[in-house]
C-alpha positions as CSV (number, residue, x, y, z in Angstrom):
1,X,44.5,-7.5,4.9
2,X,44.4,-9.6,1.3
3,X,45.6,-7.7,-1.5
4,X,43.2,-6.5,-4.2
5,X,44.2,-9.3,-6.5
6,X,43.7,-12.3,-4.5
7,X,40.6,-14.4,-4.5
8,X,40.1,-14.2,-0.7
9,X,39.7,-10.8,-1.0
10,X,36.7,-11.2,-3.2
11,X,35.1,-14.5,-1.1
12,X,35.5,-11.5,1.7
13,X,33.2,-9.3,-0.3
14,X,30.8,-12.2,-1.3
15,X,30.3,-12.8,2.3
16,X,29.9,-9.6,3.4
17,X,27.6,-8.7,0.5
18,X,25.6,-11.8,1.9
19,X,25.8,-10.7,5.7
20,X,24.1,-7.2,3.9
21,X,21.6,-9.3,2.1
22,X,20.4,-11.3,5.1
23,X,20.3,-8.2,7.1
24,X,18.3,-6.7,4.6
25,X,15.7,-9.1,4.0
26,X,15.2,-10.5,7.6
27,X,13.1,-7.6,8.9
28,X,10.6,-8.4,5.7
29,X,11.0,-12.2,5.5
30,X,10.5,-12.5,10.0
31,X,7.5,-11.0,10.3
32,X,5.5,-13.1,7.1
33,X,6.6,-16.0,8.2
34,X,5.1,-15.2,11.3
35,X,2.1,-14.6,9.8
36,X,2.0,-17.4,7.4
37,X,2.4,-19.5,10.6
38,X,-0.4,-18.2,12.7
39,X,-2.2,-17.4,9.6
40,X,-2.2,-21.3,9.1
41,X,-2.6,-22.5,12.7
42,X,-6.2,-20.2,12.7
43,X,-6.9,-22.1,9.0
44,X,-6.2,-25.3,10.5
45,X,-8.4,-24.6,13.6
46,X,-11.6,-23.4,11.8
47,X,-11.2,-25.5,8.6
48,X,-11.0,-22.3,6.6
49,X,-9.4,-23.0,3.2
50,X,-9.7,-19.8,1.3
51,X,-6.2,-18.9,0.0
52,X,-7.0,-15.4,0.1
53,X,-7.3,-14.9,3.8
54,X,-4.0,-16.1,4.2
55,X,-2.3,-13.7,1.5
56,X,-4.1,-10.6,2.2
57,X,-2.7,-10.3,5.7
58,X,0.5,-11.5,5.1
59,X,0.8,-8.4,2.0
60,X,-0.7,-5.7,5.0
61,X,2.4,-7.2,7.4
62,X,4.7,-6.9,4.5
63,X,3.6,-3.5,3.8
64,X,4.2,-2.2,7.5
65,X,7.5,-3.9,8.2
66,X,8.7,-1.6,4.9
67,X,7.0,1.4,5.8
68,X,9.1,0.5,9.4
69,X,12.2,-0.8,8.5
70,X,12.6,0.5,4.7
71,X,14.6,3.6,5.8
72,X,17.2,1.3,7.2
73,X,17.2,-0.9,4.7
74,X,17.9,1.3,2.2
75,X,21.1,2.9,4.5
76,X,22.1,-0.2,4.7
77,X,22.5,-1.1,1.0
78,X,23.4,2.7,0.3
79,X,26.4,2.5,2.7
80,X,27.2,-1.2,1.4
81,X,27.3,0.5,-2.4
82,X,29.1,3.1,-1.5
83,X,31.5,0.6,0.5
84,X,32.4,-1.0,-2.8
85,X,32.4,1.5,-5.2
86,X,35.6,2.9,-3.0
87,X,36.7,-0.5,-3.1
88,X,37.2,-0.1,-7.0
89,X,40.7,1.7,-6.8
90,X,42.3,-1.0,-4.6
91,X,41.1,-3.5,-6.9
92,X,42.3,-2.5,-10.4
93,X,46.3,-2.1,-8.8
């Protein structure tokens, strides 16, 4: 393992601190893009142009995949935090 001091041991942190972001956001960001997409496909087909039929939907899918997957979201940042903060110690020697 790098010692404390060395700057691979803080690109390791940067990348796991962006493994925990994209882990984080990719049960949100999935499911609107899925929307978005067949939100635009039934646009396209009916010649429907209103933007608000595509961003109401795509707020209610939003809302569910946090009401599903916000519990684990937040463990997931909570152990990250708590990951670092005992981190600290080994990187002030």
């Amino acid at each position: 393992m790098d010692s404390a001091g060395s700057p691979d041991y803080f690109i390791g942190i940067a990348q796991q601190a962006m493994w925990i972001l994209a882990l984080a956001s990719a049960p949100i960001l999935i499911p609107a893009l899925v929307a978005g997409i067949i939100l635009g496909m039934i646009q396209a087909a009916t010649s429907i142009n209103e933007q608000t039929l595509s961003f109401v939907p795509k707020l209610i899918v939003v809302g569910i995949a946090l009401a599903l997957f916000g519990g684990a979201i937040l463990m997931l940042l909570a152990d990250f935090t708590r990951e670092i903060f005992a981190r600290i110690p080994d990187m002030l020697r």
